[in-house]
C-alpha positions as CSV (number, residue, x, y, z in Angstrom):
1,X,-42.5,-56.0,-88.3
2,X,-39.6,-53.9,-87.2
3,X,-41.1,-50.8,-89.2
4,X,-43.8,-51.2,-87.3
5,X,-42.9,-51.5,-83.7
6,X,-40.8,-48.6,-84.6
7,X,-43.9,-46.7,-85.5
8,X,-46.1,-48.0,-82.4
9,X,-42.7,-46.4,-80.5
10,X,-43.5,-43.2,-81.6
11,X,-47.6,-42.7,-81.0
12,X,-48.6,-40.4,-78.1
13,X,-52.5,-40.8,-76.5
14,X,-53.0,-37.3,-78.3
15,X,-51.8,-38.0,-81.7
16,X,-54.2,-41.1,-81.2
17,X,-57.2,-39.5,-80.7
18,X,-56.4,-36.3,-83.7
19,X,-56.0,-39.6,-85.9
20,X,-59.6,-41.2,-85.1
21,X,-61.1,-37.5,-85.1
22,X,-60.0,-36.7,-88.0
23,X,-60.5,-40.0,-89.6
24,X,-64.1,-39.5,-88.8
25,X,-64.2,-36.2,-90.0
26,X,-63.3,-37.4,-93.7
27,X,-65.7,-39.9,-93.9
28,X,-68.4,-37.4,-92.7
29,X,-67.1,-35.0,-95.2
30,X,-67.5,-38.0,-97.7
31,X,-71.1,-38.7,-97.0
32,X,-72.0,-35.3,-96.8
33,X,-70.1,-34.2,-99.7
34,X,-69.4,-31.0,-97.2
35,X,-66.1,-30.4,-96.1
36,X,-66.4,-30.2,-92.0
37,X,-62.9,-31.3,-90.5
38,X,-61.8,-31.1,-87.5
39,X,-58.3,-32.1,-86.0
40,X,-55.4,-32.0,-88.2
41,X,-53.6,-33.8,-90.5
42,X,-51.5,-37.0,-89.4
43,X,-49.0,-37.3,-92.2
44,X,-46.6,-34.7,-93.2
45,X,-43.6,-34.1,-95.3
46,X,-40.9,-31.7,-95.1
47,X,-38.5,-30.6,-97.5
48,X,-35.2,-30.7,-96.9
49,X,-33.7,-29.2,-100.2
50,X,-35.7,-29.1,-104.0
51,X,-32.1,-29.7,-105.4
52,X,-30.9,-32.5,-107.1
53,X,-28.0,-33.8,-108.5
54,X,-29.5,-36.1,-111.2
55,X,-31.4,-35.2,-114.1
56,X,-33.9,-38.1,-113.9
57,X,-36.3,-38.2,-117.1
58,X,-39.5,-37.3,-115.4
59,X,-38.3,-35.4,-112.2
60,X,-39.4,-31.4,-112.5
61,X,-36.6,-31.2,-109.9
62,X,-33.7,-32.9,-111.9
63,X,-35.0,-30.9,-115.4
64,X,-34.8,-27.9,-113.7
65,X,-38.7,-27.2,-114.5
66,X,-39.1,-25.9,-111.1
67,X,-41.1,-22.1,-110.7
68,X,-39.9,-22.0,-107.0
69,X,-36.9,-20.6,-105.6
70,X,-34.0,-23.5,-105.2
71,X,-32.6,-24.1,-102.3
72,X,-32.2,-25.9,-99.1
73,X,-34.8,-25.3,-95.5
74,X,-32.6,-23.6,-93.0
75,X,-32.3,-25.5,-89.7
76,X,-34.1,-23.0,-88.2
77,X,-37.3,-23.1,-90.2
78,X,-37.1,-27.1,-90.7
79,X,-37.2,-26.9,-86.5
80,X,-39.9,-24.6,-86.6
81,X,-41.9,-27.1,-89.6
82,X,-41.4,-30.1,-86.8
83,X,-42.3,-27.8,-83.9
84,X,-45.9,-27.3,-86.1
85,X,-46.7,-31.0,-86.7
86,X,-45.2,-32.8,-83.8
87,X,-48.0,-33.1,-81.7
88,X,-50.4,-34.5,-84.4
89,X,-47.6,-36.7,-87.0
90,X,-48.3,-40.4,-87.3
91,X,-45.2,-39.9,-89.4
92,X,-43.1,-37.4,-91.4
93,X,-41.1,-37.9,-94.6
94,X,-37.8,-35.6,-94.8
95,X,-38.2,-35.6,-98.7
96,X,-40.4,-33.5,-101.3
97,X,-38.8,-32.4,-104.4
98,X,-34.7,-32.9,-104.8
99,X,-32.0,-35.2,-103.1
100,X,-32.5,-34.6,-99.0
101,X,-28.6,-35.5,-98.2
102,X,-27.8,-32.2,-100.3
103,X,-29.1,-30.2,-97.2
104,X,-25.1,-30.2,-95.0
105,X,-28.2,-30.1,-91.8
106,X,-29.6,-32.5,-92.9
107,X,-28.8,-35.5,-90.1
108,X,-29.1,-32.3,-87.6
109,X,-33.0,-32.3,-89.0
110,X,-33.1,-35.9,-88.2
111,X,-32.0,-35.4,-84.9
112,X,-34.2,-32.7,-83.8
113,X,-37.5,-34.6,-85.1
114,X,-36.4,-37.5,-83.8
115,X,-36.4,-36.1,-80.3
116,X,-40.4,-34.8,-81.1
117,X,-41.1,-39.0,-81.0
118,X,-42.2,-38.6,-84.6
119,X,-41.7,-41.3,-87.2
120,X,-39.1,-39.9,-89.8
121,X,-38.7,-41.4,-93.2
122,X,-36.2,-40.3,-96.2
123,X,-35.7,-41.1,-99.9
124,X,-32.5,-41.0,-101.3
125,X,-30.9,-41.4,-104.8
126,X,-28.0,-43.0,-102.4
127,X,-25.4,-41.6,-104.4
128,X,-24.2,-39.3,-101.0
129,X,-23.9,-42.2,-98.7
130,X,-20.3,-43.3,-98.2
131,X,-19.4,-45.5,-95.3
132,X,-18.9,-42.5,-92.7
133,X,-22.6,-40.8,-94.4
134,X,-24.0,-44.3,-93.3
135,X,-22.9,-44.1,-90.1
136,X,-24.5,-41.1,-89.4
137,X,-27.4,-41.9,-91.0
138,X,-27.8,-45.3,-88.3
139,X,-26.6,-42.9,-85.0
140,X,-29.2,-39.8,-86.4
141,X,-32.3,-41.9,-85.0
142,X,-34.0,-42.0,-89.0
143,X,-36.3,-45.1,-88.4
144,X,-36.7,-45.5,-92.5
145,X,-34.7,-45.1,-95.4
146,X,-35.4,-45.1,-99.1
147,X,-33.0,-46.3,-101.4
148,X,-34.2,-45.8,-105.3
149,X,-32.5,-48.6,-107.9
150,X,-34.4,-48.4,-111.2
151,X,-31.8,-50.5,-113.2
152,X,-30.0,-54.1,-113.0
153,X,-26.6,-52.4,-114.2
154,X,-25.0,-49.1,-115.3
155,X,-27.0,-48.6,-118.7
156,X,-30.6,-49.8,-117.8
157,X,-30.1,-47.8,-114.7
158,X,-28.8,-44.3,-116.5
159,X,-31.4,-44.7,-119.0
160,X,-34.0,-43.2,-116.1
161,X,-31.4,-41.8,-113.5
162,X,-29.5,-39.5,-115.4
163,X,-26.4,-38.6,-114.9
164,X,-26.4,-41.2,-112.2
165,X,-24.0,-44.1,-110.9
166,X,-25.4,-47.9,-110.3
167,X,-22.5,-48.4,-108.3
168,X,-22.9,-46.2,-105.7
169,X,-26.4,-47.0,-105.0
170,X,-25.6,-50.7,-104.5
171,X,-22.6,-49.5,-102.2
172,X,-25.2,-46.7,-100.4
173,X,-27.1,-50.0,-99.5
174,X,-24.0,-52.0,-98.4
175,X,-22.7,-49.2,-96.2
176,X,-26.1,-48.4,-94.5
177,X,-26.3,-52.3,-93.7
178,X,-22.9,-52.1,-92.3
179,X,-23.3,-49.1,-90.3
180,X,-26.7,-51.1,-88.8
181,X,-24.6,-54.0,-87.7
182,X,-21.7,-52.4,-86.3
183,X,-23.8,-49.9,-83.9
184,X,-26.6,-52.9,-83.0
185,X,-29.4,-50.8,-84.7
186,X,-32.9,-52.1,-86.3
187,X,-32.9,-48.8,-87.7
188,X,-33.4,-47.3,-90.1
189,X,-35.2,-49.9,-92.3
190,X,-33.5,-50.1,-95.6
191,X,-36.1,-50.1,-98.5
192,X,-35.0,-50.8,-101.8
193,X,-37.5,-49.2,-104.1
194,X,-37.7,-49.6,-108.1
195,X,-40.0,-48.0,-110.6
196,X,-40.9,-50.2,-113.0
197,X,-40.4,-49.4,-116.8
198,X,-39.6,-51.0,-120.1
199,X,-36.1,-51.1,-120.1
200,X,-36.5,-52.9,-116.3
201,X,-39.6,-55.2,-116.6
202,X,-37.7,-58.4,-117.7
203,X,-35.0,-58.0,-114.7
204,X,-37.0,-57.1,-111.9
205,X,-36.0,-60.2,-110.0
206,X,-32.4,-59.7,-110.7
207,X,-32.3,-55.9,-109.1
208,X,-34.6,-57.6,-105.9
209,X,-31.5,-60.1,-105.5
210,X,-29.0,-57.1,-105.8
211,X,-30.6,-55.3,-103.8
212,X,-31.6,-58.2,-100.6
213,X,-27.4,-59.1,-101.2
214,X,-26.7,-55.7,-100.9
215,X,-28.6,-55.6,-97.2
216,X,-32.0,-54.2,-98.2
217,X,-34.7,-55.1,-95.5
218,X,-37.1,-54.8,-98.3
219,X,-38.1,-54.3,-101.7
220,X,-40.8,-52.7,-103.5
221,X,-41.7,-51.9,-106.7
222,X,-43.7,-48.6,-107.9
223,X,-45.5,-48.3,-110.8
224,X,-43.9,-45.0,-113.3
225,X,-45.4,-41.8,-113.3
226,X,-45.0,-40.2,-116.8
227,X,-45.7,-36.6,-117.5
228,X,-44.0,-36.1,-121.2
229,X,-45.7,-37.6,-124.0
230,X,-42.5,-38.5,-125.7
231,X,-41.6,-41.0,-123.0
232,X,-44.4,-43.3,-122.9
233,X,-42.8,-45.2,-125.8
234,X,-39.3,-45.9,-123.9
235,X,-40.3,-46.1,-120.3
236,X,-44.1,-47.7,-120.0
237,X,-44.1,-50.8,-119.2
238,X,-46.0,-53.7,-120.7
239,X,-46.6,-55.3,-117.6
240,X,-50.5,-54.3,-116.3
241,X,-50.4,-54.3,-113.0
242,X,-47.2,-52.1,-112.7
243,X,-48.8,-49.6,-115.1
244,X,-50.7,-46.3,-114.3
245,X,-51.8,-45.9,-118.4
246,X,-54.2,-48.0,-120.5
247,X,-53.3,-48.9,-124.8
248,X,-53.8,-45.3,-125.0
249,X,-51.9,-43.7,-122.5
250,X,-54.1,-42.3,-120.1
251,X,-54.6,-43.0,-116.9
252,X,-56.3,-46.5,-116.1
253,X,-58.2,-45.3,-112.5
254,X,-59.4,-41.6,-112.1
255,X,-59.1,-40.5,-108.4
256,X,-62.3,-40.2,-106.7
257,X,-62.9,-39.1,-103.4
258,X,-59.4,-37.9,-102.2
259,X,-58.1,-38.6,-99.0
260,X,-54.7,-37.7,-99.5
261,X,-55.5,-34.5,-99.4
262,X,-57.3,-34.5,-96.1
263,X,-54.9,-36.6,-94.0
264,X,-51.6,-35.6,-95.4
265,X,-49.6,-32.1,-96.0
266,X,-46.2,-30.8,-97.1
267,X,-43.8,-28.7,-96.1
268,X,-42.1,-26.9,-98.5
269,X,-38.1,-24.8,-98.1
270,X,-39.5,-22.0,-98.1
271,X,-42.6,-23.1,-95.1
272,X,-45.4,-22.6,-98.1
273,X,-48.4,-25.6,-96.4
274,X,-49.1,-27.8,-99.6
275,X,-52.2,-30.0,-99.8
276,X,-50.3,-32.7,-101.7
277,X,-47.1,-34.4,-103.1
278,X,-48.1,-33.8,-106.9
279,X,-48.7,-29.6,-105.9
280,X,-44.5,-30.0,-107.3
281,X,-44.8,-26.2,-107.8
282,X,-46.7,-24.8,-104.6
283,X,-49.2,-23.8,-107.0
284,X,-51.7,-24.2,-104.6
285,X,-50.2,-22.9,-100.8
286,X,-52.8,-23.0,-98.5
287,X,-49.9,-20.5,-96.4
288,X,-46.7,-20.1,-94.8
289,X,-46.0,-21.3,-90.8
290,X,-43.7,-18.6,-90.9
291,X,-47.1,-16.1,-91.4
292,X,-49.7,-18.3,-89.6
293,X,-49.4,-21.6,-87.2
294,X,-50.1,-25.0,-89.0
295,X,-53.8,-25.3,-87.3
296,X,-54.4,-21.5,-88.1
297,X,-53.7,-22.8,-91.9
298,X,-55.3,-26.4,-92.1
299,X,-58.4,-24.9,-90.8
300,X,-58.8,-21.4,-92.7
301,X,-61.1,-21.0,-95.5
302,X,-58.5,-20.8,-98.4
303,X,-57.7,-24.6,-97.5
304,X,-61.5,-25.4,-96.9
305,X,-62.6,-24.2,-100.3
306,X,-59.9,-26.3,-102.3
307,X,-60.4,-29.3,-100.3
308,X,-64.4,-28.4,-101.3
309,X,-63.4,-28.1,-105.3
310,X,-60.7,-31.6,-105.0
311,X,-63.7,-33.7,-103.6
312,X,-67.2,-32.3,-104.9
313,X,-66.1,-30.2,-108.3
314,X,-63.8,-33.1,-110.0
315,X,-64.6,-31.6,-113.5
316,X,-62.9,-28.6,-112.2
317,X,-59.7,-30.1,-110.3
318,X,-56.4,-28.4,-111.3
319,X,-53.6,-30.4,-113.9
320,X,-52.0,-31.9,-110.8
321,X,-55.0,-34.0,-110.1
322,X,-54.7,-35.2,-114.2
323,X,-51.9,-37.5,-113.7
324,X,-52.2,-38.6,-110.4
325,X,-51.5,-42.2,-109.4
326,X,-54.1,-41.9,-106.1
């Protein structure tokens, strides 16, 4: 309930009406099977850094499998990213690629978006929040927080996070709870997330308790994305529900029609407009805001003819679409 009143908080008459346009405009496109959209996108994300200081077994960022340059967005160009999407974000998640508290601007981001009234939302590995990180975290105006804790102790949690420290993430939790009750704040609200694998399934009560003890507002568990072949005998889980593959490994539901594509874009350091979260690469920029406004971008014919080829030529979709959870 307090996520949401935070997000009602945030909507503006004008960002209303983009949403419902541009709502109808997909399923339009949909039963047409012609892409005609209007209006813009409602949810974005913006990349803080594509750095990370884990090597996590199925992160491109972590593995250092990343074409793109490294690096952190500048303040500058992160304020000109919010300047683009402010008048049409439902929300905005300050994380792509990497570990967003690398970025030293990064609560100096928060700040600036926060004063554009648009919903902000992070994920963190937590192991960068101490008590005074929390603390600025609270004051920055972040309405949500992601907290990842794949593991019920040090080993089951390494085995995934690699190179990475349980205790620390049950302490980032602790402190952000603190830092909530000492300043009076709702916010932000303190998800505990946990991807669910085979060295977890049989604990996955005992890291919710951790985690609610801790000071977690909530907890949720994700099913595993996994792109090497050689880890689907250590990390798939045998549980059905929290599994993307079938007996023989591939994926249990195909994508369809794709929305994501349609209401959503990211933002990446270096202001390349990417039609989704699994485009890890930039493979497919649809152009940079710091060559052409966002509108100028979301409505040219480069991004018209791949959203064309996503929805109505699915024999034909690019390996990103291959392993995609929808």
């Amino acid at each position: 309930m307090i996520e949401f009143l935070l997000f009602v908080k945030k909507l503006t008459f004008k960002k209303t009406v983009n949403f419902f346009v541009r709502s109808f405009c997909i399923l339009l496109t949909r039963c047409t099977k012609k892409v005609k959209i209007n209006a813009m996108p409602w949810s974005y994300s913006i990349e803080p850094t594509n750095c990370c200081n884990l090597k996590c077994r199925e992160c491109a960022s972590g593995l250092g499998l990343l074409k793109r340059r490294k690096g952190n967005i500048s303040l500058e160009n992160f304020r000109l990213a919010a300047d683009e999407i402010a008048p049409y974000a439902l929300n905005c998640f300050l994380y792509f690629q990497g570990e967003p508290f690398l970025n030293k601007d990064f609560f100096e981001m928060v700040k600036y978006a926060h004063s554009k009234k648009i919903f902000l939302a992070t994920s963190t590995n937590g192991h960068f929040i101490t008590a005074e990180t929390a603390e600025k975290t609270v004051l920055s105006g972040l309405d949500k927080i992601i907290v990842s804790l794949d593991g019920f102790n040090q080993e089951s949690y390494e085995a995934y996070r690699k190179n990475g420290d349980f205790k620390k993430v049950i302490d980032a939790i602790r402190h952000l709870s603190e830092a909530k009750k000492k300043f009076g704040k709702k916010n932000p609200v303190i998800e505990v997330q946990t991807i669910v694998n085979k060295i977890n399934e049989n604990h996955l009560q005992e890291i919710r308790t951790l985690a609610l003890k801790a000071g977690a507002d909530k907890f949720y568990l994700k099913t595993m994305q996994i792109e090497n072949a050689e880890d689907f005998s250590v990390f798939k889980t045998s549980i059905e529900k929290y599994s993307r593959y079938d007996k023989n490994n591939r994926l249990k539901h195909q994508v369809g029609f794709c929305a994501r594509i349609l209401n959503s874009a990211v933002i990446t350091v270096d202001l390349d407009v990417v039609p989704c979260c699994y485009d890890k690469d930039a493979a497919f920029s649809l152009g940079k805001i710091s060559q052409n406004n966002l509108k100028e971008i979301i409505h040219s014919q480069k991004a018209a003819s791949f959203y064309q080829q996503i929805e109505f030529q699915r024999d034909n979709r690019p390996q990103m679409c291959k392993n995609c959870g929808g």
